[in-house]
C-alpha positions as CSV (number, residue, x, y, z in Angstrom):
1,X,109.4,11.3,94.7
2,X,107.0,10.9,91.9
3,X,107.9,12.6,88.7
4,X,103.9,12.9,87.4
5,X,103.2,16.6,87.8
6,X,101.0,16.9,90.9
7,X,99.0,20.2,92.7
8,X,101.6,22.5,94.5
9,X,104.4,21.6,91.9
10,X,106.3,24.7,90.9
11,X,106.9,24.9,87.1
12,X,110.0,26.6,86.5
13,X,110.7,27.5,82.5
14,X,111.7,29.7,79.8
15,X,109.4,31.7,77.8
16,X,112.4,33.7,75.5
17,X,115.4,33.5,74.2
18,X,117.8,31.1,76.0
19,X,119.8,34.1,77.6
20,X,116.8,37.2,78.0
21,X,117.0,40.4,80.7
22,X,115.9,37.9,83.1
23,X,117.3,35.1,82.7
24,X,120.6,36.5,82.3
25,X,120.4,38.3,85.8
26,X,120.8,35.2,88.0
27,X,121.5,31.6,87.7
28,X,118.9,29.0,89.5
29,X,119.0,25.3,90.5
30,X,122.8,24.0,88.7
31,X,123.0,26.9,87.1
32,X,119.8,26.6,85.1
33,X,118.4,29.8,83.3
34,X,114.8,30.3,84.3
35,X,112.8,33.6,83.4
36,X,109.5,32.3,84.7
37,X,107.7,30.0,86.9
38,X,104.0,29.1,87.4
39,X,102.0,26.4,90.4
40,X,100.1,23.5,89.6
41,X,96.8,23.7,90.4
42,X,94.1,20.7,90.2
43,X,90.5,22.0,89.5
44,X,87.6,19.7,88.6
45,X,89.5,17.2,87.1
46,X,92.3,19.3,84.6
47,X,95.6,20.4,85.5
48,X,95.9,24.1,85.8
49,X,99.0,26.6,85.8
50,X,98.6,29.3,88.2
51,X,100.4,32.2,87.0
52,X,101.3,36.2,86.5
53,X,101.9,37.0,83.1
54,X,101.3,39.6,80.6
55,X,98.5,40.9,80.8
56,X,97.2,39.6,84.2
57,X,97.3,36.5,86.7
58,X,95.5,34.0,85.3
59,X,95.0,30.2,85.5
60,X,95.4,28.5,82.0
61,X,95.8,24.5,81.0
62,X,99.0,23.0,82.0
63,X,99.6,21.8,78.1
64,X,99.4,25.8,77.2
65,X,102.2,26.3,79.6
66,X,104.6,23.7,78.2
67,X,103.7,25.0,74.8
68,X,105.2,28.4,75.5
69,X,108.3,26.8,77.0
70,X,109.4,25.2,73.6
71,X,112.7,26.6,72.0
72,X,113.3,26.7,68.4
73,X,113.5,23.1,68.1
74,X,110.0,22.4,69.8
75,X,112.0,21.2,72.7
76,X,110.2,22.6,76.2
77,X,112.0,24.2,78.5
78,X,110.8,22.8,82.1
79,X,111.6,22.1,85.4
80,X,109.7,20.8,87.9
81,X,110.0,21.1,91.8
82,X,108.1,20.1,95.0
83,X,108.0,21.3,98.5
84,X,109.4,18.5,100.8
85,X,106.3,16.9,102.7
86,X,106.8,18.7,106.5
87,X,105.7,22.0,104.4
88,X,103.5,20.6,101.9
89,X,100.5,21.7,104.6
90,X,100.8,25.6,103.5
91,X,99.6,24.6,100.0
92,X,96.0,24.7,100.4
93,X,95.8,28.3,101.9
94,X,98.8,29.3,99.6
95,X,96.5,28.3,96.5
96,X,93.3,29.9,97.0
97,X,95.2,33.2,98.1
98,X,96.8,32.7,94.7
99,X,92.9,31.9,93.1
100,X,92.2,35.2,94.5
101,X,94.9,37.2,92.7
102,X,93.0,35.8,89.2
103,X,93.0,39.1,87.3
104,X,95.1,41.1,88.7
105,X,97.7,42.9,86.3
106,X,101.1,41.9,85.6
107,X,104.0,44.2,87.1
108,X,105.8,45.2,84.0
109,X,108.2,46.5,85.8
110,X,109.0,43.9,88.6
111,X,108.8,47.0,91.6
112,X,107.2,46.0,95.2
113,X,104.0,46.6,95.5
114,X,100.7,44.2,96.1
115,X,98.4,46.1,92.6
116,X,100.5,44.4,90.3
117,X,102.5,41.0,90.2
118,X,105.2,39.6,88.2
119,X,105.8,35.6,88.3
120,X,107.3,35.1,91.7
121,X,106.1,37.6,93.5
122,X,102.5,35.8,92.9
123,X,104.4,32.5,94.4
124,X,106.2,34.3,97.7
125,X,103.0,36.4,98.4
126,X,100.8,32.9,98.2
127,X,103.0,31.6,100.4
128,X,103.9,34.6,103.0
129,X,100.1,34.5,103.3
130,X,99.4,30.9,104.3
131,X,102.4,31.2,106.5
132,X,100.8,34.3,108.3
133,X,104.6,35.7,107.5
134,X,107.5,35.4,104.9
135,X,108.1,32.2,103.7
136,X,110.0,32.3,100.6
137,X,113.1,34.6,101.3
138,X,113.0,38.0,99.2
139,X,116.3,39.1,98.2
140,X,117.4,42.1,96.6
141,X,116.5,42.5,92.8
142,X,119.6,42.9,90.5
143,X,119.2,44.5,86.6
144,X,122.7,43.4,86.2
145,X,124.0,40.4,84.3
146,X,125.8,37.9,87.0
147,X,128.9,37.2,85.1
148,X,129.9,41.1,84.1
149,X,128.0,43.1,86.9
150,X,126.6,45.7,84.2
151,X,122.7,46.4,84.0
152,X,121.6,44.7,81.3
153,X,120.9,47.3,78.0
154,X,117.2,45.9,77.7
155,X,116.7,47.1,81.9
156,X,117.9,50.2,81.0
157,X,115.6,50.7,78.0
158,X,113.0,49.3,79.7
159,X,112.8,52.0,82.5
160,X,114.0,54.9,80.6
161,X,110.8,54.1,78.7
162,X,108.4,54.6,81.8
163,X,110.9,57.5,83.1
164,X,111.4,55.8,86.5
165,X,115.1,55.0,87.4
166,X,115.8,51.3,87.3
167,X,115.3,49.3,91.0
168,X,118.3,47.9,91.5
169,X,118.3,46.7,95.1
170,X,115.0,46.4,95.4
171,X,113.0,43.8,97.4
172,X,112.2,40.8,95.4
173,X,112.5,37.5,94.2
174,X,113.6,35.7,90.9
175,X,112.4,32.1,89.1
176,X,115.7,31.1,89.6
177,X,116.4,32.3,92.8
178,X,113.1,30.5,93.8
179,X,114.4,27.1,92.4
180,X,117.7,27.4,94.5
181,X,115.2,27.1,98.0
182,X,116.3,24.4,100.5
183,X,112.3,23.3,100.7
184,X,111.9,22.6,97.3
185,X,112.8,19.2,95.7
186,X,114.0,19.5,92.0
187,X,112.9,16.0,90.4
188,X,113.0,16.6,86.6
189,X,114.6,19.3,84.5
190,X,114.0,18.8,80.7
191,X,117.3,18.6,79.1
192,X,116.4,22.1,76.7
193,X,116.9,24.2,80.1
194,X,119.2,26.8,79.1
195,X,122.7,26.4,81.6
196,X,121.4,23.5,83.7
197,X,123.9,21.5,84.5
198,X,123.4,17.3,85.1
C-alpha cells in the first residue's frame, strides 16, 4: 500500500503532552497514544484535513495539521491509516456528510449527541451515514486511565466545571480505539508517537 497520503486516509496524532486526559484513557494501534484524528480530503488540487476541533469542524491544509502534531523537539506525531479496498466505496458519501458538518461546534465535553462533535465522533457519524447504519463500532467511553482504573483528575475538573457528572460509560468512540479497527490498514506511524511500539 502506498505510503503518499491519499483522500480517505485517517490521520491519527497527538496535539498535547505525550500522556494528556485522552490519551492516557486508552491505548490504540501497538499501543500508540493518540488524542486526535482528522480525514484526508482532496479539494481542487490541495490536501485538506477534515476535522472537529476547538472551536468547530473545520477543513484546514494538511501541512497545518502536522504542524500541531510536533512535540518539543519539532518531531510530528502522526499516523496514518487506510480503509482496506472492499470498503473504500463508503468514502465518497462518508466525505461530503463530513463537508456538511463544516461549522459545527466542537463537543467540549465528548457527550452523545449530533449539535456538537468531538474528533471521532465526526469520523463514525461520516461513516454510519454512508453506510445507512453503524459502521465504526461505538464503545463505551472511559474517564479513567487504562493502567490504574482511576478517572483521570483533569476529567473530573473538567466536569465539575460545567456541573454535569462525568459520562463514564457513555456511547462513544476514541482516536485510538479507531486505529485498533480490523478495516483500517496502519502503513506509517512517525517514530515521535507517544507508546507505539515497532
Amino acid at each position: 500500500m502506498s505510503s503518499v497520503v491519499a483522500h480517505g486516509d485517517f490521520i491519527f496524532s497527538v496535539l498535547g503532552r505525550d500522556e494528556n486526559a485522552i490519551s492516557a484513557v486508552e491505548a490504540g494501534y501497538r499501543g500508540a497514544r493518540f488524542d486526535h484524528v482528522g480525514i484526508a480530503v482532496e479539494q481542487d488540487g490541495a490536501l485538506l484535513v477534515l476535522e472537529a476541533i476547538d472551536p468547530e469542524v473545520k477543513a484546514g491544509p494538511y501541512a497545518n495539521y502536522v504542524e500541531r502534531s510536533k512535540n518539543t523537539e519539532g518531531l510530528p506525531r502522526l499516523a496514518y491509516a487506510r480503509l482496506l479496498p472492499e470498503y473504500r466505496h463508503w468514502l465518497p458519501a462518508a466525505v461530503r456528510y463530513g463537508m456538511s458538518q463544516l461549522g459545527v461546534y466542537y463537543d467540549k465535553l465528548f457527550l452523545p449527541s449530533e449539535r456538537q462533535l468531538y474528533c471521532s465522533e465526526l469520523i463514525v457519524d461520516m461513516f454510519a451515514h454512508a453506510n445507512g447504519g453503524p459502521f465504526f463500532r461505538e464503545t463505551p467511553m472511559s474517564f479513567r486511565r487504562d493502567d490504574t482504573g482511576n478517572i483521570l483528575d483533569d476529567w473530573s475538573r473538567r466536569y465539575a466545571h460545567y456541573g454535569v457528572p462525568v459520562p463514564e460509560g457513555a456511547p462513544g468512540s476514541h482516536p485510538g480505539g479507531l486505529s485498533l479497527d480490523h478495516r483500517l490498514h496502519v502503513y506509517r506511524v512517525e517514530p515521535a508517537v507517544p507508546g507505539y511500539q515497532r
